[in-house]
N, C-alpha and C positions, 0 to 999 in steps of 0.2 A: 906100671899102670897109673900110680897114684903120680906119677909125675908128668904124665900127660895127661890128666884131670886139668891139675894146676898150671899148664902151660897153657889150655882153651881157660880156662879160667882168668888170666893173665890178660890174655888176648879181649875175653871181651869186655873186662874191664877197660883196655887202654878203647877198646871202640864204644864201647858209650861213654867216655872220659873225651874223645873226638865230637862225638854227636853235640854233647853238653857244651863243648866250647866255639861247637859252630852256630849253636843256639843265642849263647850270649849274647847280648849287643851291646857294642861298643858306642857311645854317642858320641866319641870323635872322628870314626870312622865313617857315619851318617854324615856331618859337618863338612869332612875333609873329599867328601865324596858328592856334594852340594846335593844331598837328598833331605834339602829345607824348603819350607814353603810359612807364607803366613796364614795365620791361619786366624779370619776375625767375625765378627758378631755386633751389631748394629741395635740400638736399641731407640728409640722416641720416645717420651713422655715429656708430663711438666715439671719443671722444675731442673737442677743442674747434678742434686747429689743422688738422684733415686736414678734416672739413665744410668750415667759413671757405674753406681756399684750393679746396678743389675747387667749394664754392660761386661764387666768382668767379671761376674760371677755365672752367668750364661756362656762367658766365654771360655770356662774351666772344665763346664760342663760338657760343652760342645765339643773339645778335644779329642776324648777319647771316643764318642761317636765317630765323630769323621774321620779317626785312626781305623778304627774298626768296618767302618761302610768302605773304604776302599782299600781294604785288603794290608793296611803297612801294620809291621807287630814293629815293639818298641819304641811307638811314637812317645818322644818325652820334650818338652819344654825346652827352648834353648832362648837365654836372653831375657830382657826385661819386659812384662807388661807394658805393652804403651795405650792411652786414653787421650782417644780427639774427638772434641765437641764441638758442636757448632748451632747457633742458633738458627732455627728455623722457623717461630713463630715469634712474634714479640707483641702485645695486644696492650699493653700497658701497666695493670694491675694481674697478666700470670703471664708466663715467656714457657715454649716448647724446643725443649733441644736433640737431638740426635747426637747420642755417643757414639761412640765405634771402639772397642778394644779389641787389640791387636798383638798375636805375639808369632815368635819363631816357634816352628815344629820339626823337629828332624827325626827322620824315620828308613826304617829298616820296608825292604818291599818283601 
């Protein structure tokens, strides 16, 4: 009797030792399986270094949002931040720019 305890005991150890490793995610798996997208955030104001950082700092935030609004778990970061500006207003004595940061997302559905 006591050894057929510990043979369903066994058992469902190795199944939710299954379950747990089908959970895990792999972020080369996501890569290798081209389930990346960019994923970016746009900001306007005055000046060059206040867009830039609220551009990426909006953009760190916004990640795990948009992992979350459309259903992917283990969205994680792949790649470098990238930051493109561009001038939009130029008036003389103040200038308005639009950033944009931009990075890789790879994610499990």
């Amino acid at each position: 009797m006591l050894r057929c305890v510990s043979a369903y005991l066994a058992a469902g150890l190795v199944a939710a030792t299954a379950v747990v490793a089908t959970l895990t995610v792999n972020p080369s798996q996501a890569v290798a399986h081209g389930q990346c997208k960019i994923v970016g955030y746009e900001v306007r104001d005055f000046g060059k270094v206040g867009p830039t950082a609220d551009a990426k700092r909006l953009l760190d935030e916004r990640i795990p949002k948009w992992a979350k609004k459309n259903g992917y778990r283990g969205a994680h970061k792949s790649g470098p931040k990238k930051v493109s500006c561009k001038l939009y207003l130029d008036v003389g004595f103040f200038d308005e720019w639009t950033c944009t940061a931009t990075q890789r997302v790879c994610y499990f559905k």
